[in-house]
N, CA, C and O of each residue as an XYZ file, in Angstrom:
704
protein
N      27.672    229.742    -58.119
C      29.106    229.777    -58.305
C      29.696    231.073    -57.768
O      30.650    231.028    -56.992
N      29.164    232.212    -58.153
C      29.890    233.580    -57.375
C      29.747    233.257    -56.034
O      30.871    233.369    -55.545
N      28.998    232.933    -55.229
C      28.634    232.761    -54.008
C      29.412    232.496    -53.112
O      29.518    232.989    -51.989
N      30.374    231.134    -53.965
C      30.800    230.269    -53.468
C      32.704    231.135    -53.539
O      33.649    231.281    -52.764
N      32.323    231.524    -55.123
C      33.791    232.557    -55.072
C      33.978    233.946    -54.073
O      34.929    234.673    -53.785
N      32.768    233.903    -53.772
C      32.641    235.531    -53.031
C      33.196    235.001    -51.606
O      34.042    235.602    -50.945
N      32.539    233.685    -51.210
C      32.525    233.398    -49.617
C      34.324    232.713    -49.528
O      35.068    232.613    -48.553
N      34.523    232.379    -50.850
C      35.809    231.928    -50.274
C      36.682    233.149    -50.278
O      37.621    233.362    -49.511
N      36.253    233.916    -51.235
C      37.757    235.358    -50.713
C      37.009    235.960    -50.049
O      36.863    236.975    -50.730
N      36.288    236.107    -49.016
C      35.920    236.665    -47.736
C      36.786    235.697    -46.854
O      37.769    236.186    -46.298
N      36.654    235.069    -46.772
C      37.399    233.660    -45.774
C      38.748    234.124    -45.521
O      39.236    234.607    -44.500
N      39.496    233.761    -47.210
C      40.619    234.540    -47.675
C      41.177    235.445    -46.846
O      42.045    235.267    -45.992
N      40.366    236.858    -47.299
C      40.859    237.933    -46.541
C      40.828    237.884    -45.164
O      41.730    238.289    -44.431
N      39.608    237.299    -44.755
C      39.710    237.163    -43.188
C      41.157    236.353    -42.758
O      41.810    236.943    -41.897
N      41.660    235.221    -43.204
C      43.027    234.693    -42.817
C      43.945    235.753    -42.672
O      44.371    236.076    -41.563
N      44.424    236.558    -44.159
C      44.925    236.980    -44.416
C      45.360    238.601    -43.231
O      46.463    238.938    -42.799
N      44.390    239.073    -43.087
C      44.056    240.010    -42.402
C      44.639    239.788    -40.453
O      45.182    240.556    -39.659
N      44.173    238.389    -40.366
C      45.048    237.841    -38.818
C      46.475    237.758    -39.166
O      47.450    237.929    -38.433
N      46.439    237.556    -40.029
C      48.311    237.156    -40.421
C      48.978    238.568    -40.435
O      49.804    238.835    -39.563
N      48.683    239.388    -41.294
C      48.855    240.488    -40.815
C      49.322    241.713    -39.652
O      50.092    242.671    -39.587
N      48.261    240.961    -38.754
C      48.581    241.861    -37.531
C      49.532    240.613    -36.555
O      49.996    240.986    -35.477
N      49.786    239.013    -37.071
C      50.459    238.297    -36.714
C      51.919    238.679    -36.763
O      52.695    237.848    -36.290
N      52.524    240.008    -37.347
C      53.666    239.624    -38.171
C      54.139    239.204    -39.483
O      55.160    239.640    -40.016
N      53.434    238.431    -39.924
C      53.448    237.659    -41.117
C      52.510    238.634    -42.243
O      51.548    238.136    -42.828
N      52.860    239.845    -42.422
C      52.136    240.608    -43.856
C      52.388    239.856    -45.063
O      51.746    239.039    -45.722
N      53.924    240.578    -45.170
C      53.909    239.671    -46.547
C      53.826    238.285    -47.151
O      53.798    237.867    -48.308
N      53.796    237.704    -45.915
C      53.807    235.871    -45.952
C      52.353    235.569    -46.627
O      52.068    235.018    -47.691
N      51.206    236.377    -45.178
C      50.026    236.242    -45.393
C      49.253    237.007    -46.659
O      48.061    236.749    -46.826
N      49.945    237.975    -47.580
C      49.185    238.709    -48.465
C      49.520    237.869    -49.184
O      48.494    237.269    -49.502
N      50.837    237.189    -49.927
C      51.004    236.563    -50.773
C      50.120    235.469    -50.673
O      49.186    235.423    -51.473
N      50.257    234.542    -49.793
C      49.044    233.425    -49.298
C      47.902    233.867    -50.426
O      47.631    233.549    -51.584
N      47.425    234.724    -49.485
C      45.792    235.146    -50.145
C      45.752    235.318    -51.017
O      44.714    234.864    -51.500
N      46.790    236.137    -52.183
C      46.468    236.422    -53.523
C      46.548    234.992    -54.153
O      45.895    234.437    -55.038
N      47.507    234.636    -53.428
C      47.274    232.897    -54.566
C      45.978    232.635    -54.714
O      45.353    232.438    -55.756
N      45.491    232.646    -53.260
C      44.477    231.835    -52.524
C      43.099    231.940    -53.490
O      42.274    231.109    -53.868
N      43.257    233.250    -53.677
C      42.217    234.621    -54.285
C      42.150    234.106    -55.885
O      41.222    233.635    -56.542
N      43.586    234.414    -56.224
C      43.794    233.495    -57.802
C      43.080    232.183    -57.981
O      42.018    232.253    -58.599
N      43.377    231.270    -57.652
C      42.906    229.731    -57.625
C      41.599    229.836    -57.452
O      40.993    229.175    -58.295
N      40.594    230.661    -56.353
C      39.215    231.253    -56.583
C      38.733    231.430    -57.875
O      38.049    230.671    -58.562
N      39.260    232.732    -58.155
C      38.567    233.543    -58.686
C      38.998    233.187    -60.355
O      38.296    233.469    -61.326
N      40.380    232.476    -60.395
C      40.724    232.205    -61.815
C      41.482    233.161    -62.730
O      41.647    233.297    -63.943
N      41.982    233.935    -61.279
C      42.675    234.903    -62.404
C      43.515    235.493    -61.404
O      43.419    235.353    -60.185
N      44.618    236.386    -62.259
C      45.367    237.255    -61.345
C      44.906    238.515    -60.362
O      44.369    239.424    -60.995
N      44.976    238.654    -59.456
C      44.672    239.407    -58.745
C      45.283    240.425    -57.634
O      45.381    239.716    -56.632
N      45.756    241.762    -57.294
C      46.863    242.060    -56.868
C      45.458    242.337    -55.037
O      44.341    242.845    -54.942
N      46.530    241.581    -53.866
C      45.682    242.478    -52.739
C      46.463    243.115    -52.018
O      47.541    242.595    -51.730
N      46.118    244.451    -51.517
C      46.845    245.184    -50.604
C      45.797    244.920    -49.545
O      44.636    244.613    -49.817
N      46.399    245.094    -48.009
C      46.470    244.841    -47.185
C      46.756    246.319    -46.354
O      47.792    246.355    -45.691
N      46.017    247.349    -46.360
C      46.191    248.434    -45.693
C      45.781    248.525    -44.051
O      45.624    247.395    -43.590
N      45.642    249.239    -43.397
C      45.558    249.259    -41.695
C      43.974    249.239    -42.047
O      43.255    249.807    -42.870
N      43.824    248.431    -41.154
C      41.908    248.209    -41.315
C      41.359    247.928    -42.189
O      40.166    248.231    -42.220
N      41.858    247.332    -43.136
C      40.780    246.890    -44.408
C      42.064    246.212    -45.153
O      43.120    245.915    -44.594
N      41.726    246.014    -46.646
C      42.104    245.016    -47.952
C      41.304    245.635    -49.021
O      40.140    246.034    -49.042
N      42.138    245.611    -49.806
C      42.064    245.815    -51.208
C      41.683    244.615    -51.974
O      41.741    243.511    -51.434
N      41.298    244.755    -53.193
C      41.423    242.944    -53.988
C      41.298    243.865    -55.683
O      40.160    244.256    -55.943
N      42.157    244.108    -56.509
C      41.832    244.012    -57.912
C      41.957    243.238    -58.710
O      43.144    242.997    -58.928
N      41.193    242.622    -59.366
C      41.719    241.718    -60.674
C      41.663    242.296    -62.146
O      41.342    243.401    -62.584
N      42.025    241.320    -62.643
C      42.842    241.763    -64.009
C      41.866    242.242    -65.157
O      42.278    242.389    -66.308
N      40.481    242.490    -64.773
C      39.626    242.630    -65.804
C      38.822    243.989    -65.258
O      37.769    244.459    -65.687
N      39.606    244.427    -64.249
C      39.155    246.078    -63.843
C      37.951    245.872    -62.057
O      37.573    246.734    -61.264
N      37.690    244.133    -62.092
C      37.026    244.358    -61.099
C      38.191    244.926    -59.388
O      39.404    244.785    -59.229
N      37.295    245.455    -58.565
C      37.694    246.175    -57.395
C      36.801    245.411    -56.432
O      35.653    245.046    -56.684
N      37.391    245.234    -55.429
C      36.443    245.079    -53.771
C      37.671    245.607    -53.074
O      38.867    245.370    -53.240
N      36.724    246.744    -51.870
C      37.471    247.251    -50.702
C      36.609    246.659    -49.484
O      35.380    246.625    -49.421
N      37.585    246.175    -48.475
C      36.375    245.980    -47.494
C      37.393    246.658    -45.937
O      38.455    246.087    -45.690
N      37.199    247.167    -45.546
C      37.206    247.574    -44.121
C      36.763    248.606    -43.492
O      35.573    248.883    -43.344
N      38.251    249.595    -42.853
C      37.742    251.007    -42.087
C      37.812    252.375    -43.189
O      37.558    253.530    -42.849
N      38.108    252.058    -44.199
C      39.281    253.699    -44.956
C      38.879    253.242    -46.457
O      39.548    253.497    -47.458
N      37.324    252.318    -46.421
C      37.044    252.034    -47.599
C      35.905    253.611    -48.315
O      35.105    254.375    -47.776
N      36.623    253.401    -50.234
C      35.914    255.190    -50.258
C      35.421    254.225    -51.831
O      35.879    253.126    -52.143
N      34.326    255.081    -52.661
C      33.399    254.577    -53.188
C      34.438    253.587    -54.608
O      35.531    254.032    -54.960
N      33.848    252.275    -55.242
C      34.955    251.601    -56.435
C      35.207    252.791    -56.908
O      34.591    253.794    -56.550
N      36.290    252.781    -57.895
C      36.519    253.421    -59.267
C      35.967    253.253    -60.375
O      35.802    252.161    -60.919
N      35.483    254.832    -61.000
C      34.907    254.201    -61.898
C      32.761    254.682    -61.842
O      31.829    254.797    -62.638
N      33.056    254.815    -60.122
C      31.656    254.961    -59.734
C      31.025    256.072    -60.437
O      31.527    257.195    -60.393
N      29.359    255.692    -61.443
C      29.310    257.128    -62.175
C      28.972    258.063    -60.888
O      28.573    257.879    -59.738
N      29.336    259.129    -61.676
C      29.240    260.845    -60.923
C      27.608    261.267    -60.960
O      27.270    262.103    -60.122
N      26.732    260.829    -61.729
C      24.952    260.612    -62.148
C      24.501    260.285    -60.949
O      23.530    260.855    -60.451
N      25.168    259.318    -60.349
C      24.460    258.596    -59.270
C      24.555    258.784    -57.745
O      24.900    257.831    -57.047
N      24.198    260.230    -57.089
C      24.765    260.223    -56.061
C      24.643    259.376    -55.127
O      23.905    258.428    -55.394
N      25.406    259.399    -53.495
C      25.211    258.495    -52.546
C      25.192    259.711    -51.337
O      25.853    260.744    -51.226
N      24.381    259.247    -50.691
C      23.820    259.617    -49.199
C      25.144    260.239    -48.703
O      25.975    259.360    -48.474
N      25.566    261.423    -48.481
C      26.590    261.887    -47.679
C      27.117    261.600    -46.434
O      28.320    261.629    -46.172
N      26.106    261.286    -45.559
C      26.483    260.455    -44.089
C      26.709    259.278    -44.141
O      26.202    258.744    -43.155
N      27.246    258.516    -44.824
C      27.208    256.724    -44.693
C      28.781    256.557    -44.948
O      29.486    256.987    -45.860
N      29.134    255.654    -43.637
C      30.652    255.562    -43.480
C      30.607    254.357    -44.238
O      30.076    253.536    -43.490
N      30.879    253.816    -45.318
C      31.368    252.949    -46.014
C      32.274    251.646    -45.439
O      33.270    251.817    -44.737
N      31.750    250.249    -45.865
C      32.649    249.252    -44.730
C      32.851    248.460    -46.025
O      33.542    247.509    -45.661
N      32.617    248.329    -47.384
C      32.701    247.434    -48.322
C      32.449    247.873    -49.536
O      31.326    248.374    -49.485
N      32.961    247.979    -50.815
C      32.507    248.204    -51.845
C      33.015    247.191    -52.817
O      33.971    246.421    -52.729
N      32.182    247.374    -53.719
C      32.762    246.133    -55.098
C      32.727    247.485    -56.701
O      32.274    248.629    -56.737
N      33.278    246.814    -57.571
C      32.944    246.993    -58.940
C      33.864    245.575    -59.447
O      34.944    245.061    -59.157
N      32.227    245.190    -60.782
C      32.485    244.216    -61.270
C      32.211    244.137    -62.667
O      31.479    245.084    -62.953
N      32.484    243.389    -63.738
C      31.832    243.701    -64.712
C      30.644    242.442    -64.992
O      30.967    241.382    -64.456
N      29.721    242.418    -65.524
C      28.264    241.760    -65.833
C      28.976    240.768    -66.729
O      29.354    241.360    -67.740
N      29.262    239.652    -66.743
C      29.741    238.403    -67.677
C      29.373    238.524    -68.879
O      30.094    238.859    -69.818
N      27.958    238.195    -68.923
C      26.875    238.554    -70.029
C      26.910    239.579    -70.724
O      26.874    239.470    -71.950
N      26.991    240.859    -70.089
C      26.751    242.582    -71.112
C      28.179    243.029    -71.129
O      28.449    243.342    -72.288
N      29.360    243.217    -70.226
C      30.711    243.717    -70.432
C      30.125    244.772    -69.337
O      31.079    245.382    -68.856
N      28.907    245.193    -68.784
C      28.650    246.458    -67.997
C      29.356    246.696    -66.876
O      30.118    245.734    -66.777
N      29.534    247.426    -65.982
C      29.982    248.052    -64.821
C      28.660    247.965    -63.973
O      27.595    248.571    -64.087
N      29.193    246.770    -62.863
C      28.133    246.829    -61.606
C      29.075    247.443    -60.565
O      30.301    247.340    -60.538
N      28.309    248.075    -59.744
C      28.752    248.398    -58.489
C      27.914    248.143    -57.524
O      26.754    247.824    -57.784
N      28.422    248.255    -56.112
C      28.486    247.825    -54.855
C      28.203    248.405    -54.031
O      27.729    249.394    -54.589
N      28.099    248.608    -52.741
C      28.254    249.791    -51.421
C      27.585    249.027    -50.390
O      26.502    248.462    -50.549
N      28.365    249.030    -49.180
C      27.434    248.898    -47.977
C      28.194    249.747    -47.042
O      29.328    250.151    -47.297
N      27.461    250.052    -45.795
C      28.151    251.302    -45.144
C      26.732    251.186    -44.461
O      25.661    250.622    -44.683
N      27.524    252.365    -43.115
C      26.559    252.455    -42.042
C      26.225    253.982    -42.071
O      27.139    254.796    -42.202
N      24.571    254.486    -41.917
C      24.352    255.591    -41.478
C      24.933    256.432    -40.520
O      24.879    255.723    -39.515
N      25.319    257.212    -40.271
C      26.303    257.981    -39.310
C      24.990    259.638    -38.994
O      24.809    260.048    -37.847
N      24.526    260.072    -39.797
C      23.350    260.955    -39.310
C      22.305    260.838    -40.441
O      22.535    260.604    -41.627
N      20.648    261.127    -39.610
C      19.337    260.868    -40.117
C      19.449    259.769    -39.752
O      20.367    259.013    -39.435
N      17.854    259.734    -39.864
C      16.955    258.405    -39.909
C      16.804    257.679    -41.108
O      17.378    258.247    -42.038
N      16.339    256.813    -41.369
C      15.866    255.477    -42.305
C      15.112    256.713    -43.123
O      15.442    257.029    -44.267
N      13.806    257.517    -42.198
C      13.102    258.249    -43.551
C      14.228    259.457    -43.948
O      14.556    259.661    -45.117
N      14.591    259.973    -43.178
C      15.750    261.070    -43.985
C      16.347    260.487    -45.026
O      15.890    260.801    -46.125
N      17.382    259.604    -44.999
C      17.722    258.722    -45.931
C      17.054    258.628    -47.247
O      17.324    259.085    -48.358
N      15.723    257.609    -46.597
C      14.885    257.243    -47.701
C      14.539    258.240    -48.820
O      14.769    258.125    -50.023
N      13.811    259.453    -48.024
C      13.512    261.200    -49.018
C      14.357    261.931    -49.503
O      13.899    262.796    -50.251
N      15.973    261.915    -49.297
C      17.187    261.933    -49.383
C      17.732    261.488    -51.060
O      18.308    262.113    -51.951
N      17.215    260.101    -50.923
C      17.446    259.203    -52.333
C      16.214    259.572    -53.159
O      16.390    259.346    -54.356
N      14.865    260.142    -52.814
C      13.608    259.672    -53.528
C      13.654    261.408    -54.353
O      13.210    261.823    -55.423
N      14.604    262.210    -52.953
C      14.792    263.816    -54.305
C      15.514    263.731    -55.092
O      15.020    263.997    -56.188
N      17.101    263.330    -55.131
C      18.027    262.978    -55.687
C      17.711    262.419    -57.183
O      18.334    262.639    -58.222
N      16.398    261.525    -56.940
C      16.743    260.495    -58.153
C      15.123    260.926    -58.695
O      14.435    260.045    -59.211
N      14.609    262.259    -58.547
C      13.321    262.430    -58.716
C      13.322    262.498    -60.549
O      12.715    261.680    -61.241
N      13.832    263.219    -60.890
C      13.713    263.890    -62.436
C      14.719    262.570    -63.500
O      15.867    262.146    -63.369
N      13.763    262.299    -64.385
C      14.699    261.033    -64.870
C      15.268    259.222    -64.654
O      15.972    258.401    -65.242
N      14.476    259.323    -63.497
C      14.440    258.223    -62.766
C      12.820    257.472    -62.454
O      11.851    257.974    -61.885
N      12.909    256.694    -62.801
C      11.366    255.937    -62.633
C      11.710    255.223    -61.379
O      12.834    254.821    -61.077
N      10.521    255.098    -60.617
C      10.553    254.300    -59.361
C      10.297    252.801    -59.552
O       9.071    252.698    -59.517
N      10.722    251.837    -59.698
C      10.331    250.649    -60.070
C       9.887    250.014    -58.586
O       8.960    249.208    -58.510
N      10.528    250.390    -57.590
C       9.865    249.385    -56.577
C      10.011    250.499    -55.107
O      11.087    250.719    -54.551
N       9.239    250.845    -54.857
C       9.430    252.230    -53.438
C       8.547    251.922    -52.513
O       7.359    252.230    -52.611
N       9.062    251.266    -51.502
C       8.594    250.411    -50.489
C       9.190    251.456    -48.757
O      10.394    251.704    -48.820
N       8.845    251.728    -48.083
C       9.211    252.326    -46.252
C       8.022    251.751    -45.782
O       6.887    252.042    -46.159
N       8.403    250.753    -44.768
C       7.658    250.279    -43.600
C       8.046    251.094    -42.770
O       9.063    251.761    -42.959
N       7.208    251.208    -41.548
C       7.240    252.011    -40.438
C       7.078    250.585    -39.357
O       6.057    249.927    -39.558
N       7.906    250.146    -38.375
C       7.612    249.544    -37.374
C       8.323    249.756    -35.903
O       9.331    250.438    -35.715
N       7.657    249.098    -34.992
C       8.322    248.878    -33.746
C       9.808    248.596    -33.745
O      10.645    249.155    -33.035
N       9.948    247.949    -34.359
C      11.253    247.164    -34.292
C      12.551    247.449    -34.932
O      13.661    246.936    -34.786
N      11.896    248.885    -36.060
C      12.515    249.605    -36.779
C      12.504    249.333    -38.451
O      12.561    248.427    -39.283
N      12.383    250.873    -38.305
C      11.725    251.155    -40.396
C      12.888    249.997    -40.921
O      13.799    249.315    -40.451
N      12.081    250.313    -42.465
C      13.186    249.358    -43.262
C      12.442    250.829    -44.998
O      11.514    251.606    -45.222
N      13.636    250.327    -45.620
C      13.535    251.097    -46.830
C      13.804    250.741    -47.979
O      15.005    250.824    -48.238
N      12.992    250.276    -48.999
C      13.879    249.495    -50.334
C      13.277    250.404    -51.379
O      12.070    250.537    -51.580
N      14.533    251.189    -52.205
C      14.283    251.755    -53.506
C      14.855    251.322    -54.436
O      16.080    251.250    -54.339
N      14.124    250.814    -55.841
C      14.605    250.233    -57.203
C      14.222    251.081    -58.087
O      13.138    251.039    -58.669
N      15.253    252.059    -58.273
C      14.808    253.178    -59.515
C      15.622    252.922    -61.011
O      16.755    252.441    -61.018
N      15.041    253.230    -62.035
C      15.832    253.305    -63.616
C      15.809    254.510    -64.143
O      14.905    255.337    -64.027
N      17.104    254.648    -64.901
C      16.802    255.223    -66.094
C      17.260    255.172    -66.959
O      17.774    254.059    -66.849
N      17.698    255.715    -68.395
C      17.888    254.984    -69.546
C      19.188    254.646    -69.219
O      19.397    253.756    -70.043
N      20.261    254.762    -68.534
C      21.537    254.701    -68.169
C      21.942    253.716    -67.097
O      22.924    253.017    -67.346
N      21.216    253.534    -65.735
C      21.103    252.736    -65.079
C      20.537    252.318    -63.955
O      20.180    253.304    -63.310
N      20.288    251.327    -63.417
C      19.288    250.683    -62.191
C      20.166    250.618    -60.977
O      21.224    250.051    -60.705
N      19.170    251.564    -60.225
C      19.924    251.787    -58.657
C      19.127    251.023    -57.791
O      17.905    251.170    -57.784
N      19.779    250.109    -56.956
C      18.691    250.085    -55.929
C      19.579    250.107    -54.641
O      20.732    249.676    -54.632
N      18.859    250.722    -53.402
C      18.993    251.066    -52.148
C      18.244    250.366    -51.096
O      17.051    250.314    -51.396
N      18.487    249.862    -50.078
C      18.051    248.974    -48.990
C      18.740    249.689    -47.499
O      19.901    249.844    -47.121
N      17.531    249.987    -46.954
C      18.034    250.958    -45.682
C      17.430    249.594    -44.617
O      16.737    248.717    -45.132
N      17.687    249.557    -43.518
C      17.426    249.265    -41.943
C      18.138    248.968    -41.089
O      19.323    248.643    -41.024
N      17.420    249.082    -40.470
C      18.324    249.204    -38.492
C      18.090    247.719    -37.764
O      17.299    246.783    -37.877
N      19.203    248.050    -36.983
C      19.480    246.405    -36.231
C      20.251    247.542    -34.444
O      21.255    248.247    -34.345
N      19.656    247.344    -33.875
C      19.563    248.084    -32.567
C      19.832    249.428    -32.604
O      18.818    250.120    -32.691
N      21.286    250.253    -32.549
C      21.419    251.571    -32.916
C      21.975    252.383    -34.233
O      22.136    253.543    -34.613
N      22.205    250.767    -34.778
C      22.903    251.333    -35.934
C      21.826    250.828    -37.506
O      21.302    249.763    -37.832
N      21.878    252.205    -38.151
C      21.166    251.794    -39.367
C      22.573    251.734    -40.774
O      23.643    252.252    -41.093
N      21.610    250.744    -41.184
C      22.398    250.139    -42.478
C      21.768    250.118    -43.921
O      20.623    249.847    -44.284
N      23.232    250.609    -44.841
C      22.822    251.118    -45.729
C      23.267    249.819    -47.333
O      24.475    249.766    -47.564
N      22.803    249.364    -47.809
C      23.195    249.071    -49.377
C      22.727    249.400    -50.341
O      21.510    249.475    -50.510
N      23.781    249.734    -51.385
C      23.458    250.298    -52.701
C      23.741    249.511    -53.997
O      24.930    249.193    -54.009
N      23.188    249.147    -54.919
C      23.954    249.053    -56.234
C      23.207    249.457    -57.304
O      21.977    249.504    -57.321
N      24.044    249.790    -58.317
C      24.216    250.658    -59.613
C      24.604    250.051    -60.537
O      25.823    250.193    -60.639
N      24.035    249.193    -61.572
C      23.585    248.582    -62.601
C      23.642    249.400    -64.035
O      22.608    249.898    -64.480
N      25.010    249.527    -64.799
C      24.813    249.767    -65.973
C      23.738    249.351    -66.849
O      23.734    248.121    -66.904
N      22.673    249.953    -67.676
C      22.491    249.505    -68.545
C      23.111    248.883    -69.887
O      22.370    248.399    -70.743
């Protein structure tokens, strides 16, 4: 079911976003928030800034997705993020089940490698943090990096790799 809500306000915004540079802003933002509403089941306000979209709804969740996207609100300050990674999407949502604060991140490396990165996150989160899953392949075709760390507060996990020159970054941060 999220899947299906996620892919339709991606769709959404994508309309919305041509309409936009069509002329039609306010025609097309209103559109989408309906559009977004009838989705998602609830009220939802979207701005429509130069290069990206906003989306909040009424229960504190956030998604930014474009050029001038900067980390949800809300993001804990415990948990740092990689300083070089230009950000293209973020979410905060809350967990149905617990009331918790999930968050989001994807974004592209801008300097270092996959292992800079990787040793980057593995000092950061050394003291207090258990490694639950710490995986770096090394290949031809290009590293890949998956870290799943805890601690009594919350579960981070990080997914690094490259797709020709550009390496790619996702994060999320899991209230306990």
């Amino acid at each position: 079911m999220k899947k299906k809500v996620l892919f339709s306000i991606i769709v959404i915004l994508g309309v919305a976003i041509i309409l936009s540079f069509a002329g039609c802003a306010k025609i097309g933002t209103k559109i989408a928030e309906k559009a977004i509403e009838n989705a998602a089941g609830g009220d939802v306000d979207l701005n429509l800034d130069k290069g990206g979209a906003t989306i909040k709804d009424e229960k504190g969740g956030q998604t930014q997705i474009g050029e001038n996207v900067k980390l949800p609100d809300g993001w804990p300050s415990d948990t740092p993020v990689y300083p070089d990674v230009k950000l293209s999407m973020s979410t905060k949502t809350k967990n149905g089940d617990t009331g918790k604060n999930e968050f989001s991140i994807i974004g592209e490396i801008t300097k270092g490698s996959i292992k800079d990165v990787y040793n980057w996150y593995k000092d950061k989160y050394g003291s207090g943090w258990e490694a639950v899953t710490d995986q770096y392949t090394e290949s031809n075709d290009g590293d890949i990096a998956y870290l799943n760390l805890k601690s009594n507060k919350y579960e981070v996990g990080v997914m690094l790799g490259k797709s020709g020159e550009t390496t790619s970054m996702t994060m999320t941060v899991i209230e306990q």
